[in-house]
ROSE-4610 file (N, C-alpha, C; in Angstrom, 1 decimal, always signed):
// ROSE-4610
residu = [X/X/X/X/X/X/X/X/X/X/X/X/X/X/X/X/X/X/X/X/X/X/X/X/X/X/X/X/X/X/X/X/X/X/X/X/X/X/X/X/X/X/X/X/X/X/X/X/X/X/X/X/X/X/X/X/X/X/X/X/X/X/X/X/X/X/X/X/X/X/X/X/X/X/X/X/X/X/X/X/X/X/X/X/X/X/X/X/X/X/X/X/X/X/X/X/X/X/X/X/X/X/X/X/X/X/X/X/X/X/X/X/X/X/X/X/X/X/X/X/X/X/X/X/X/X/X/X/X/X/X/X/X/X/X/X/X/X/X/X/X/X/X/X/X/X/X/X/X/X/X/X/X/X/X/X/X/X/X/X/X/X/X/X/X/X/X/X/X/X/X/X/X/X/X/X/X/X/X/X/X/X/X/X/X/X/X/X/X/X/X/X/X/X/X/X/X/X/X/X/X/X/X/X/X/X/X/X/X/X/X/X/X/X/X/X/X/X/X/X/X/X/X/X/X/X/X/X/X/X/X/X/X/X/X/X/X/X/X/X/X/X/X/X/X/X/X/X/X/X/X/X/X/X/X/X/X/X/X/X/X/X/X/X/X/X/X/X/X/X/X/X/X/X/X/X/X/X/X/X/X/X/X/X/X/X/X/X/X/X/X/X/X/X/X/X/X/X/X/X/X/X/X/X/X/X/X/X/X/X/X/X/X/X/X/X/X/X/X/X/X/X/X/X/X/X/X/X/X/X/X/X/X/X/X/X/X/X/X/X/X/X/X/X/X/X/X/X/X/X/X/X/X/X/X/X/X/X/X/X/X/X/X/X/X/X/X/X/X/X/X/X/X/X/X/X/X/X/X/X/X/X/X/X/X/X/X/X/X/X/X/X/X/X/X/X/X/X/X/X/X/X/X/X/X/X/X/X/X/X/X/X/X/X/X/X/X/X/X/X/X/X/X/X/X/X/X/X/X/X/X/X/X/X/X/X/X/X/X/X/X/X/X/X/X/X/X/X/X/X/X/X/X/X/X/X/X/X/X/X/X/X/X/X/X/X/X/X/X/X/X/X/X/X/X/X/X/X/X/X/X/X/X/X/X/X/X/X/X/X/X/X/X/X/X/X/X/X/X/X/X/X/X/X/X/X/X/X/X/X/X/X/X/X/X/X/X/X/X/X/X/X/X/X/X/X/X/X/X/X/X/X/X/X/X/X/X/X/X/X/X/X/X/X/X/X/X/X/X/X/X/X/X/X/X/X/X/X/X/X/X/X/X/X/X/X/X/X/X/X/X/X/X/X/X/X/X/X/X/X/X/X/X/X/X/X/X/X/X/X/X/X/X/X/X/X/X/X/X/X/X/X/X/X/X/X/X/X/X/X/X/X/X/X/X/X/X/X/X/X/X/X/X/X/X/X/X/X/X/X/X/X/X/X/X/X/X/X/X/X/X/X/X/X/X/X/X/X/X/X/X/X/X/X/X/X/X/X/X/X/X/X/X/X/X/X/X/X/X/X/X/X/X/X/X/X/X/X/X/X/X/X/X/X/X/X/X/X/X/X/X/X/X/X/X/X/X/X/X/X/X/X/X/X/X/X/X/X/X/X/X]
num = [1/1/1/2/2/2/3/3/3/4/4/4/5/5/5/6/6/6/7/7/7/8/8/8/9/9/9/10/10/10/11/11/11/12/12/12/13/13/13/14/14/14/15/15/15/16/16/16/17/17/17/18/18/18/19/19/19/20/20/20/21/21/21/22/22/22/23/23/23/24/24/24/25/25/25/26/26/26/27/27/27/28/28/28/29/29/29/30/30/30/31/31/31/32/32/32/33/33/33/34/34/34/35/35/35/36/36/36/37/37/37/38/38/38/39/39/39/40/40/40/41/41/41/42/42/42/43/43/43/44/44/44/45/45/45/46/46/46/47/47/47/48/48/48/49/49/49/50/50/50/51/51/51/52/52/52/53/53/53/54/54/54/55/55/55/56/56/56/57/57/57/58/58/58/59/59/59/60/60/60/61/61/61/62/62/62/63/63/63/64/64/64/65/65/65/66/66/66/67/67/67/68/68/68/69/69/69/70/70/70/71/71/71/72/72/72/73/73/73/74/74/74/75/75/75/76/76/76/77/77/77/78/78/78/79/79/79/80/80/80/81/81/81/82/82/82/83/83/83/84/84/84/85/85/85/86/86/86/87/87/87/88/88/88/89/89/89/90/90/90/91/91/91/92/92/92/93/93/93/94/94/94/95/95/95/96/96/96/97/97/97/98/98/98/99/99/99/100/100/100/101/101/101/102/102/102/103/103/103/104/104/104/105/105/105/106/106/106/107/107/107/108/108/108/109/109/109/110/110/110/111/111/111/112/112/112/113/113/113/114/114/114/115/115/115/116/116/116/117/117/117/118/118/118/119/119/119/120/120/120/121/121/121/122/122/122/123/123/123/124/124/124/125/125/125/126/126/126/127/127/127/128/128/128/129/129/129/130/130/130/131/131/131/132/132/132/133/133/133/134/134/134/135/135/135/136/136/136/137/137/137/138/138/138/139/139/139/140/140/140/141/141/141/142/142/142/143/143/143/144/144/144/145/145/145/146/146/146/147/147/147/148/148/148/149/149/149/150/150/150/151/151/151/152/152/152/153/153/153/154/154/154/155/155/155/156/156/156/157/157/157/158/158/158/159/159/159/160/160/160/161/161/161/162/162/162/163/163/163/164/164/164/165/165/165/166/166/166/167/167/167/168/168/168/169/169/169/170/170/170/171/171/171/172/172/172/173/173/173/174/174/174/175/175/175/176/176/176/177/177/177/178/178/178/179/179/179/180/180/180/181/181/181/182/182/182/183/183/183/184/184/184/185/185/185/186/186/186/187/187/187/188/188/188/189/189/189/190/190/190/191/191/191/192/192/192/193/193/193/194/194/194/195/195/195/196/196/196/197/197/197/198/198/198/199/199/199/200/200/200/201/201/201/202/202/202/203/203/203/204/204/204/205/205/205/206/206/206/207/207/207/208/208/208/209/209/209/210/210/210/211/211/211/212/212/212/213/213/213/214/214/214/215/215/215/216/216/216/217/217/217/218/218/218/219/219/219/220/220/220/221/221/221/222/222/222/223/223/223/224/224/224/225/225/225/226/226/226/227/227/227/228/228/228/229/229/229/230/230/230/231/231/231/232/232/232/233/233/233/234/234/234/235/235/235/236/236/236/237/237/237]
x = [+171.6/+170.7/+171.1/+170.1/+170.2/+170.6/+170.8/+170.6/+169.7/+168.1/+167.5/+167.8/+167.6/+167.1/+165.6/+164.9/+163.7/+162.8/+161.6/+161.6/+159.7/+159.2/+157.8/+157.1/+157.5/+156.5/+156.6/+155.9/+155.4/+156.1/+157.4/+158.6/+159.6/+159.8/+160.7/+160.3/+158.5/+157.3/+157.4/+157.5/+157.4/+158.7/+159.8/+161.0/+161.6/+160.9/+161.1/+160.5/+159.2/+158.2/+159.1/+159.4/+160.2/+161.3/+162.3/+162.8/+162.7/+161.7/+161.5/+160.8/+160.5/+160.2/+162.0/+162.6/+163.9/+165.1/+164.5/+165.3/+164.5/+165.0/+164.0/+164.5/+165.5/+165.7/+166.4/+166.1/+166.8/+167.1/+167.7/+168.3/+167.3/+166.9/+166.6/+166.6/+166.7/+167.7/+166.6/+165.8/+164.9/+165.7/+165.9/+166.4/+166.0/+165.9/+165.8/+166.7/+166.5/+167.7/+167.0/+166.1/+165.6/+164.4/+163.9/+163.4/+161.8/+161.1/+159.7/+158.2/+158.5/+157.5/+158.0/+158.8/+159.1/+158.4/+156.8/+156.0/+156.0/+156.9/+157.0/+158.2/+158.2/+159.2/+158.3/+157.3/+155.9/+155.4/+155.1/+154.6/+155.8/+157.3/+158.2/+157.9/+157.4/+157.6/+156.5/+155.4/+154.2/+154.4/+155.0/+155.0/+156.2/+156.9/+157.8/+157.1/+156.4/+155.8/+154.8/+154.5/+153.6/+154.1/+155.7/+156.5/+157.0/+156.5/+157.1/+156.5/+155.7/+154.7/+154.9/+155.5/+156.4/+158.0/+158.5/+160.0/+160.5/+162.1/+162.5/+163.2/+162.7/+163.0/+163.6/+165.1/+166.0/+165.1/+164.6/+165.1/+165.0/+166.5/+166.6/+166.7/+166.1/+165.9/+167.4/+167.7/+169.1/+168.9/+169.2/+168.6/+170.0/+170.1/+170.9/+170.7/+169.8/+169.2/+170.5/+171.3/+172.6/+173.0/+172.6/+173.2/+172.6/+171.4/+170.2/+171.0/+171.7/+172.5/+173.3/+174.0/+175.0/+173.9/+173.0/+172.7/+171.3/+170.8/+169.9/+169.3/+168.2/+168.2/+167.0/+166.1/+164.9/+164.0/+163.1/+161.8/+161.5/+162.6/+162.1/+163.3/+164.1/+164.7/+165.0/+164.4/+164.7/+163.6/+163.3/+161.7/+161.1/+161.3/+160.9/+159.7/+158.3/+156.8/+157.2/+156.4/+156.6/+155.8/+156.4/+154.9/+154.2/+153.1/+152.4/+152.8/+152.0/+153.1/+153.5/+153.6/+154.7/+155.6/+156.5/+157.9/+158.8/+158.0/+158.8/+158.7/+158.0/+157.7/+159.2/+160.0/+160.8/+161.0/+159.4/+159.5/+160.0/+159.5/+160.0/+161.9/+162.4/+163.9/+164.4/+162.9/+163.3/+162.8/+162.7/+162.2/+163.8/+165.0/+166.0/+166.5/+167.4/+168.1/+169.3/+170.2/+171.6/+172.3/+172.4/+173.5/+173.3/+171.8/+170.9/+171.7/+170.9/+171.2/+172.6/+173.5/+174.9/+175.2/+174.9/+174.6/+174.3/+172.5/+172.3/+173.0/+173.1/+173.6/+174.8/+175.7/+177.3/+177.3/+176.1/+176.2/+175.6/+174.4/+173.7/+175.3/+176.3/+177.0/+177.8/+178.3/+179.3/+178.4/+177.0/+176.3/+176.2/+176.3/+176.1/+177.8/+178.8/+180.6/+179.9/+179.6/+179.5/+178.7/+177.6/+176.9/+176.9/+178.4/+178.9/+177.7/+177.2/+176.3/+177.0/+176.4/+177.2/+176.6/+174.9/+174.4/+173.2/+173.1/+172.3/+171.7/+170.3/+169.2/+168.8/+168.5/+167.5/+166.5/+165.3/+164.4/+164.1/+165.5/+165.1/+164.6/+163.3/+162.9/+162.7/+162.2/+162.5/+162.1/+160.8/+159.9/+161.0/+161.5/+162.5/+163.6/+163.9/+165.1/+164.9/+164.0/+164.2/+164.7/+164.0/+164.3/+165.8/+165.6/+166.6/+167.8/+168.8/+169.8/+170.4/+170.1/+171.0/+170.1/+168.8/+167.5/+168.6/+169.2/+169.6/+170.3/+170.2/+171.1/+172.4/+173.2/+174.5/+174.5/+174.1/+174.4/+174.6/+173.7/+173.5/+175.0/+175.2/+176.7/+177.6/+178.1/+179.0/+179.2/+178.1/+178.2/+178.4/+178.4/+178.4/+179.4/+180.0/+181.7/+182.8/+182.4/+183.0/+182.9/+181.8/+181.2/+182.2/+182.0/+182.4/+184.5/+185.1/+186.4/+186.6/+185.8/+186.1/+185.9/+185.0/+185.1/+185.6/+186.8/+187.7/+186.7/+185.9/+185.7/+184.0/+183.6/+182.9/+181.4/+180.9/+179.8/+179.3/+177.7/+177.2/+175.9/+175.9/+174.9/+173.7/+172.5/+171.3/+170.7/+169.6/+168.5/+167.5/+166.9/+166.1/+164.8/+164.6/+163.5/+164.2/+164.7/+165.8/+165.2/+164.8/+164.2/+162.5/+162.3/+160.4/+159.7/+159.0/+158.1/+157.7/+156.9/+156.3/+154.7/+154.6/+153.0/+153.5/+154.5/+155.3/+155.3/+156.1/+156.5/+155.4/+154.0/+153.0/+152.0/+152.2/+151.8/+152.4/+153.9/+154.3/+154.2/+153.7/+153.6/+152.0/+151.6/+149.8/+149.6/+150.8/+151.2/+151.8/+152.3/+153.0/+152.4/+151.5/+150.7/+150.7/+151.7/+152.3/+151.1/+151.4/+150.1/+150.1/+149.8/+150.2/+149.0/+148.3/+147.3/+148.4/+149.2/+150.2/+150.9/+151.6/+152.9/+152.5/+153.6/+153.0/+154.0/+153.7/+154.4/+154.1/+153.2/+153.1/+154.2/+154.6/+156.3/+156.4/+154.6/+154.4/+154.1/+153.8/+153.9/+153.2/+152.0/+150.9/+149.8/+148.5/+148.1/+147.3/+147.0/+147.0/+147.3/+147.6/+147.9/+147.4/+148.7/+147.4/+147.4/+147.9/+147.5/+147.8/+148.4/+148.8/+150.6/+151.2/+152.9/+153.1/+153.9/+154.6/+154.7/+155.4/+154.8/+153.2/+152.4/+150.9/+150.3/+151.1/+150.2/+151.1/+152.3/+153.1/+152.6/+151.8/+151.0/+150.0/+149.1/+148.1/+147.6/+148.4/+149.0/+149.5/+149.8/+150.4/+149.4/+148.6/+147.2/+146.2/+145.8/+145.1/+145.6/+146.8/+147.1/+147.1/+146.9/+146.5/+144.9/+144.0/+142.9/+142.4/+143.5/+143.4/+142.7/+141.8/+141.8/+143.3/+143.8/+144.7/+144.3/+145.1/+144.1/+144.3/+145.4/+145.8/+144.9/+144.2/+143.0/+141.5/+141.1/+139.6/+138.7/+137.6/+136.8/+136.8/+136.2/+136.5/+137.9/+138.8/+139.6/+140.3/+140.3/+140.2/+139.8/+138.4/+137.9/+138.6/+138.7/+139.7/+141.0/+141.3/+142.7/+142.9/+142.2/+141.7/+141.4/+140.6/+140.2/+141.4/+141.9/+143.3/+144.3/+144.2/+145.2/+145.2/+143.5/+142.9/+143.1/+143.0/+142.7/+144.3/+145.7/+146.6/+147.0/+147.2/+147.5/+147.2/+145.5/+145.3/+145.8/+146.2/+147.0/+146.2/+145.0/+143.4/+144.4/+144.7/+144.9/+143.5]
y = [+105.6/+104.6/+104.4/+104.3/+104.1/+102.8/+102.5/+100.6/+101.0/+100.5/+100.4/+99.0/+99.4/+98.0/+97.8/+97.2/+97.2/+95.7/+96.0/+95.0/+94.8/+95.5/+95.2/+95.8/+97.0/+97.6/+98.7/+99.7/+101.1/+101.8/+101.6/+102.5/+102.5/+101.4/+101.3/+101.5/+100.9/+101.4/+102.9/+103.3/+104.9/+105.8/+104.8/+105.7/+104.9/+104.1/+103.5/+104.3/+105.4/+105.8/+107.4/+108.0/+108.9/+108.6/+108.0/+107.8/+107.3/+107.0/+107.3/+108.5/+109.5/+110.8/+111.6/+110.8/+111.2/+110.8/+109.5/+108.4/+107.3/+107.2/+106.6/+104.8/+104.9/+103.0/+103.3/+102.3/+102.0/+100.4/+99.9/+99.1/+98.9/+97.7/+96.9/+95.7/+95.4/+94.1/+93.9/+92.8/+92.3/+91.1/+91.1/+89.8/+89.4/+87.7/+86.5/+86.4/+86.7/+86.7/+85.7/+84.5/+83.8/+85.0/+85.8/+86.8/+85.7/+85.7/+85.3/+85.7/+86.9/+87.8/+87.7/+86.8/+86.1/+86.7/+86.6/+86.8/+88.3/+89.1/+90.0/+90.7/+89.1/+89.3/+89.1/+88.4/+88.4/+89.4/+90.8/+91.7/+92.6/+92.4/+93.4/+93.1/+92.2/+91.9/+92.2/+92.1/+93.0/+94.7/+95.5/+96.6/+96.7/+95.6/+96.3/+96.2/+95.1/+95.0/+96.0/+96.7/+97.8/+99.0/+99.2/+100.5/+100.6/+99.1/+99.3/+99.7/+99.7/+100.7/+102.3/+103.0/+104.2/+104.0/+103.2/+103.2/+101.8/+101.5/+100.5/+100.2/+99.1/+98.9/+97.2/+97.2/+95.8/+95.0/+93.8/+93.6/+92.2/+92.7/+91.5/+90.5/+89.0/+88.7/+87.8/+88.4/+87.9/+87.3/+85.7/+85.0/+84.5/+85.1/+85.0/+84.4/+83.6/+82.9/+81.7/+82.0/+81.0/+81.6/+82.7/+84.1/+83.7/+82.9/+82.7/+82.5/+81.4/+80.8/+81.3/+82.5/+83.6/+84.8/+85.3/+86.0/+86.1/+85.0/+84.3/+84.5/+85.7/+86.3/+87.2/+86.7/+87.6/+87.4/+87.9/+87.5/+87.3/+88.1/+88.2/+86.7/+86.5/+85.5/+84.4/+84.6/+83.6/+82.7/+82.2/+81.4/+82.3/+83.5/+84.4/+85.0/+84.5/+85.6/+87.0/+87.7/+88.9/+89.6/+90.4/+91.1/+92.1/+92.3/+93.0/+94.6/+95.9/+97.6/+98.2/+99.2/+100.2/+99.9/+100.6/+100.5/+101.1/+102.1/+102.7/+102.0/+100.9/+100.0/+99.2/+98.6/+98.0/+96.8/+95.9/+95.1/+94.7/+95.7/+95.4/+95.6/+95.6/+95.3/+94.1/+92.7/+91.4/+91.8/+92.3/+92.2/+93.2/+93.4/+94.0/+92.6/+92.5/+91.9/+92.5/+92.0/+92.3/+92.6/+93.9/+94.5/+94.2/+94.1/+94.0/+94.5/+96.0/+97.0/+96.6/+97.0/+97.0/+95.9/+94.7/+93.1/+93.5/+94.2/+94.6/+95.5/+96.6/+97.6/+97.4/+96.7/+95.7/+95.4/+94.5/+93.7/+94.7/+95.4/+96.3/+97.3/+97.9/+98.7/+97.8/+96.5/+95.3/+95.4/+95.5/+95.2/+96.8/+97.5/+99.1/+99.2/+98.4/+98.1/+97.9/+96.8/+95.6/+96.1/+97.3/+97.6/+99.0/+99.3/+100.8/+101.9/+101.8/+102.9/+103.2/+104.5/+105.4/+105.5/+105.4/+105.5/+104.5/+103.9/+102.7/+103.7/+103.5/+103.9/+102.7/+103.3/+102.2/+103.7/+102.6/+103.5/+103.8/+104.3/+104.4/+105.9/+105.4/+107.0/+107.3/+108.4/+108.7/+107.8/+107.2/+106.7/+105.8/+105.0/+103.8/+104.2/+105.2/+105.4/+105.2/+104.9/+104.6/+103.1/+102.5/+100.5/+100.2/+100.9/+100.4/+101.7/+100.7/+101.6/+101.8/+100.9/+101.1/+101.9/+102.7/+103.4/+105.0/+104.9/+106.3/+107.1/+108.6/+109.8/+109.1/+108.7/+108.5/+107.4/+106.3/+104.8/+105.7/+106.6/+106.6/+107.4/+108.8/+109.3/+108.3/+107.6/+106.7/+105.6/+105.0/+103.8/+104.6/+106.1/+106.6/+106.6/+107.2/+107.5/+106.4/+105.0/+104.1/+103.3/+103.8/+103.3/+103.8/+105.4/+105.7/+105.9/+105.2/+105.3/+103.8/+102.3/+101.2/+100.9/+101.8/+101.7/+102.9/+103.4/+104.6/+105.3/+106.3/+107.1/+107.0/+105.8/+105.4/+105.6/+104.8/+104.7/+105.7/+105.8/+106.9/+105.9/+106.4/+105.6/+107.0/+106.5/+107.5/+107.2/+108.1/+107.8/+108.6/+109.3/+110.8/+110.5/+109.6/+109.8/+109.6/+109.7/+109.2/+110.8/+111.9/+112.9/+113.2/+111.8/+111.6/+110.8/+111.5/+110.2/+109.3/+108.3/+107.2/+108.1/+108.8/+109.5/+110.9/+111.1/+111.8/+111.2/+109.6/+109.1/+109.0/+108.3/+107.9/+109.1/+110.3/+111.4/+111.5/+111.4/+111.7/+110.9/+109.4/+108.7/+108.7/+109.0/+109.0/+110.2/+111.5/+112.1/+111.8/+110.8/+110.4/+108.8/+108.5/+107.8/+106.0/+105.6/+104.7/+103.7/+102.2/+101.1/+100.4/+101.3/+100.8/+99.5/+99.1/+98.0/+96.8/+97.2/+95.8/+96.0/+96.3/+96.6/+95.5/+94.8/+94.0/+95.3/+94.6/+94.8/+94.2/+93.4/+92.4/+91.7/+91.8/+91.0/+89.5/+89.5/+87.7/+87.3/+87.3/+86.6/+85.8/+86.3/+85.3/+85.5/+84.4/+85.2/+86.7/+87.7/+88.7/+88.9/+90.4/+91.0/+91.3/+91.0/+90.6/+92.2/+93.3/+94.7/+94.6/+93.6/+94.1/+94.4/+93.9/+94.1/+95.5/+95.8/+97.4/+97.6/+97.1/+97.3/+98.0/+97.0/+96.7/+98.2/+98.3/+99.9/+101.1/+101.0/+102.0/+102.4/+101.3/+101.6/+102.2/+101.7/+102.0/+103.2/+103.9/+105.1/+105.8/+105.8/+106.0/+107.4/+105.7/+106.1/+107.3/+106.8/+107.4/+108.9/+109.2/+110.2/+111.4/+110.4/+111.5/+111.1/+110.6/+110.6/+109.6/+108.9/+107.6/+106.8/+105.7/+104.2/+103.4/+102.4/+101.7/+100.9/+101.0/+100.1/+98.8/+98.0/+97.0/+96.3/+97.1/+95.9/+96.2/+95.2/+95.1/+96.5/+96.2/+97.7/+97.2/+95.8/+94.9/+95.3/+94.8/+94.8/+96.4/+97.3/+98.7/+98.7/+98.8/+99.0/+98.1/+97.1/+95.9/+97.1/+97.7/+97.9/+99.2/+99.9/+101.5/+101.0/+100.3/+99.7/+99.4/+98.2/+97.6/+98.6/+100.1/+101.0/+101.9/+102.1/+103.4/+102.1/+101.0/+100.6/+100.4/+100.0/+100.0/+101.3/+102.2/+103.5/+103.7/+104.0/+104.4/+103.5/+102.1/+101.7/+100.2/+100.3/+99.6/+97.7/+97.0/+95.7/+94.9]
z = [+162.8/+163.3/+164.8/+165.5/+166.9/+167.2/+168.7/+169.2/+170.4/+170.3/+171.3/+172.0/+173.5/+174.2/+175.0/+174.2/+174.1/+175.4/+175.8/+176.8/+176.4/+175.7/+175.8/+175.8/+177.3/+178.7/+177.7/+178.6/+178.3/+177.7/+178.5/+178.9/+177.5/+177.0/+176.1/+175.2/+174.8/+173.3/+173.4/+174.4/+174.1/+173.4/+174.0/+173.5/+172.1/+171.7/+170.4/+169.4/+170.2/+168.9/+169.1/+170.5/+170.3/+169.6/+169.0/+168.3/+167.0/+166.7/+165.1/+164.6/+165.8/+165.2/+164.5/+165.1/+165.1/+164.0/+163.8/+162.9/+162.1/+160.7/+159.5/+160.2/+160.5/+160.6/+162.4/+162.7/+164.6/+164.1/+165.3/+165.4/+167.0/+167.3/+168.6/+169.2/+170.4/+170.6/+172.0/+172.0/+172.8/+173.7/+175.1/+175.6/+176.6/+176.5/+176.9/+178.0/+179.5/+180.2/+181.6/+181.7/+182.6/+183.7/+182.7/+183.3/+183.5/+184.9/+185.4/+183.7/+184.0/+182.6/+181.3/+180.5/+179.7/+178.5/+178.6/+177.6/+177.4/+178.1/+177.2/+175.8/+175.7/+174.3/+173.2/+173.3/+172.4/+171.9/+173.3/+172.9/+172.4/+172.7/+172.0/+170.5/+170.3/+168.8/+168.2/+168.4/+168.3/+168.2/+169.0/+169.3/+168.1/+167.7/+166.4/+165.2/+165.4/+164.0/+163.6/+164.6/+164.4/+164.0/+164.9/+164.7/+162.8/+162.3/+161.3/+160.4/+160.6/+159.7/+159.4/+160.3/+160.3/+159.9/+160.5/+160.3/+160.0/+159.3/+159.2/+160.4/+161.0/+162.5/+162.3/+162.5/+162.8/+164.4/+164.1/+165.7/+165.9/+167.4/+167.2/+168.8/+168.8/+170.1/+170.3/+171.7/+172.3/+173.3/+173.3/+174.1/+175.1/+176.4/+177.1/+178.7/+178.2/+179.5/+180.2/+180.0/+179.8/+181.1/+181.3/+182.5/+183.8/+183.9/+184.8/+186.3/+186.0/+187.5/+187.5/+187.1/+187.5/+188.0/+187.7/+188.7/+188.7/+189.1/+189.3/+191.1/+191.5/+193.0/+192.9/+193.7/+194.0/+193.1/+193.0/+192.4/+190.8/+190.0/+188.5/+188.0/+188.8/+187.8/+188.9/+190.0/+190.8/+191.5/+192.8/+193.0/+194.0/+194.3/+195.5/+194.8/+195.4/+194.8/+194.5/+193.2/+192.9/+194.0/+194.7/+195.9/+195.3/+196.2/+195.9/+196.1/+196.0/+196.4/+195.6/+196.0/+195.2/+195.0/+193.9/+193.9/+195.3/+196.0/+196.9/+198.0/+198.0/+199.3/+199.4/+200.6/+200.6/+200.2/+200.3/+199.9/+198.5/+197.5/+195.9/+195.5/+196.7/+196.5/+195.5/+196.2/+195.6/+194.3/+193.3/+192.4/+191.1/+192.1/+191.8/+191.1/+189.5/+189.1/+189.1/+190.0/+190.2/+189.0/+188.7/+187.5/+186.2/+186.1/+184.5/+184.0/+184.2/+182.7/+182.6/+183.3/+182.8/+181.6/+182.3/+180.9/+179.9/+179.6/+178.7/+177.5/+178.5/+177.7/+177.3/+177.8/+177.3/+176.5/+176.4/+175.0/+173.7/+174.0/+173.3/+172.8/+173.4/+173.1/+171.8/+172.3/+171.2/+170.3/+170.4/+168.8/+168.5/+169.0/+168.5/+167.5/+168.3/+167.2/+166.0/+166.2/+165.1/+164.1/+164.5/+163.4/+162.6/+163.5/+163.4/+163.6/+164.5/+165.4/+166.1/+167.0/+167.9/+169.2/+169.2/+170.4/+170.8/+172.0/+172.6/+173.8/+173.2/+174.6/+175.0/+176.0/+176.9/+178.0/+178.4/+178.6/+180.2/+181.1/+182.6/+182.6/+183.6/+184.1/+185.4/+185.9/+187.3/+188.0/+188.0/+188.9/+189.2/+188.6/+188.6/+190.0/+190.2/+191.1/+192.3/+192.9/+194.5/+194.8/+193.6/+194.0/+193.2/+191.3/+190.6/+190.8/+191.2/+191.4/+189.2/+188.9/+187.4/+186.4/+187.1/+186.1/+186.8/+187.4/+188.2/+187.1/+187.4/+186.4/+186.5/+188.0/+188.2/+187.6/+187.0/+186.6/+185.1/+184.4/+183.2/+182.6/+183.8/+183.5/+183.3/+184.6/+184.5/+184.0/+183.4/+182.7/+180.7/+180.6/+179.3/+179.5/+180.4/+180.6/+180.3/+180.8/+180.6/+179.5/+179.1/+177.4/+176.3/+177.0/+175.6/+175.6/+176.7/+176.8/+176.6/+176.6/+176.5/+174.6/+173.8/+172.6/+171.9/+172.2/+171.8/+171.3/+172.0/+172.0/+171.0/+170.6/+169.4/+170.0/+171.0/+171.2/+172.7/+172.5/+173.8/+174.4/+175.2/+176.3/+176.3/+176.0/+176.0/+176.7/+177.6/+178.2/+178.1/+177.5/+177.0/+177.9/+179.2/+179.6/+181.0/+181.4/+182.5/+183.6/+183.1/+184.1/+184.1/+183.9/+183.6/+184.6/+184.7/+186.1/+184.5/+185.1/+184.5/+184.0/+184.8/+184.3/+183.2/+183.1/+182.1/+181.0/+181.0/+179.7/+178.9/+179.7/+179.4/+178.2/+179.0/+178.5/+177.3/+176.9/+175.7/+174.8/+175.4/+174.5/+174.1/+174.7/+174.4/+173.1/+172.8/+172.5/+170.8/+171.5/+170.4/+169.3/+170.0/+169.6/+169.4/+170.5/+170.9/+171.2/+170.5/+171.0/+172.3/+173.7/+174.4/+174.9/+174.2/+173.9/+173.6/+172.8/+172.2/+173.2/+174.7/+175.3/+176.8/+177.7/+178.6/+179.7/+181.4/+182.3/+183.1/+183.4/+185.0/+184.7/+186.1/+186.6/+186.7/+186.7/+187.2/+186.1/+184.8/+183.7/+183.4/+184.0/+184.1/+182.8/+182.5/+181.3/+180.8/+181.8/+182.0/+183.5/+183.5/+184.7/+185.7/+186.8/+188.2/+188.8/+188.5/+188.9/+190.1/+191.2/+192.4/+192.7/+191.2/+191.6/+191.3/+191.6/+191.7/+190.1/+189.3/+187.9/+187.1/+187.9/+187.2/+188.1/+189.6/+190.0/+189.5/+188.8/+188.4/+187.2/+186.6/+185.1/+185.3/+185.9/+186.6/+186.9/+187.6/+188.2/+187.2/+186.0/+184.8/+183.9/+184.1/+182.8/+183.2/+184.5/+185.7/+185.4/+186.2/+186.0/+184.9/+183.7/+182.4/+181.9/+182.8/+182.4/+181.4/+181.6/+180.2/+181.0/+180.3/+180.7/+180.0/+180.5/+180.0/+178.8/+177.5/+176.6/+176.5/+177.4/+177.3/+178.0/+179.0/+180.2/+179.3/+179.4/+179.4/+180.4/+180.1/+181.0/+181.8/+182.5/+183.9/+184.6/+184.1/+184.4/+184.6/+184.2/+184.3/+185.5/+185.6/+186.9/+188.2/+188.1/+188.5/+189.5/+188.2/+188.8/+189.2/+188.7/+189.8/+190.8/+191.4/+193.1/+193.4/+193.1/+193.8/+193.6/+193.2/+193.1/+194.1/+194.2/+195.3/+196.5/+197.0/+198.0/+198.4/+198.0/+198.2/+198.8/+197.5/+197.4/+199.3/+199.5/+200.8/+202.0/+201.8/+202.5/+203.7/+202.8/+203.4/+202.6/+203.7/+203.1/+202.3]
């Protein structure tokens, strides 16, 4: 049995369903860390209760908001607006939480001891590497490295989508038959998504690219967010 660390979005529903083509029971750990998009622990739990209909899926919410004013900076856990852009725009720097994954995946490895598993995914993929430094190949080697020498040799750090654009994962999950109707990602946490943060055009941009409509937006709202994608994209304020 696996330890996923699961968050909601596209990214992690997808490699939750690639992994139960793989494994009859996982293990997943949803967390509460003072994050702005909050409500996407709602839909992690939605997207499990659906995975469970294939597989015996544990999961569990780890509420570590205790962390907030330790590293508490920039837009997702701090008071700085989520901006609008790409991820490769400069501005989405503020939207970096200083040394997440590591947190995550720390704790995700102590509960991988505890539950005598061997390996904890989490779901970084390419698109991620220009802003997040901890989505990178080199965060993924060396944080396995250190993983697997701090619990004698016991546990592995996975990332099986870590050489995938975002319009990749999407494709295998469309593939794979993933509800990405039940899955959230606007960063602003608002009661649907406002399609201008680097998230909502990374999805966007996702769907598009394999000819999908997104099934999480309404047809409005579809059309909504192809315009605000083509009109960014070209660079027209």
């Amino acid at each position: 049995m696996p330890v996923l660390i699961m968050s909601g979005g596209v990214d992690s529903a997808t490699l939750l369903w690639y992994l139960m083509e793989r494994f009859k029971e996982i293990h997943v750990i949803t967390y509460i860390y003072g994050q702005r998009h909050v409500k996407e622990v709602e839909h992690a739990k939605k997207v499990v209760e659906k995975a469970r209909e294939k597989a015996k899926v544990h999961h569990k919410i780890a509420d570590i908001s205790c962390i907030h004013d330790l590293i508490s900076k920039g837009a997702l856990t701090g008071d700085e607006e989520v901006p609008e852009g790409f991820y490769t725009d400069e501005s989405q720097k503020v939207t970096i939480v200083p040394n997440r994954n590591m947190i995550l995946l720390s704790i995700a490895v102590g509960y991988a001891v505890k539950v005598g598993e061997r390996e904890v995914y989490y779901a970084a993929h390419k698109s991620d590497y220009a802003i997040y430094p901890d989505c990178r190949k080199e965060f993924v080697k060396a944080l396995d490295s250190a993983v697997y020498l701090a619990t004698d040799r016991m546990v592995e750090i996975k990332a099986p989508l870590v050489d995938m654009t975002k319009a990749e994962v999407v494709k295998l999950g469309l593939k794979l038959g993933v509800p990405y109707e039940l899955t959230w990602s606007c960063y602003r946490g608002e009661d649907r998504p406002c399609l201008k943060c680097g998230t909502c055009l990374e999805r966007t941009e996702a769907f598009l690219l394999n000819g999908v409509k997104d099934p999480a937006l309404t047809d409005e709202e579809w059309k909504r967010a192809v315009e605000i994608y083509e009109r960014i994209k070209s660079g027209v304020k």
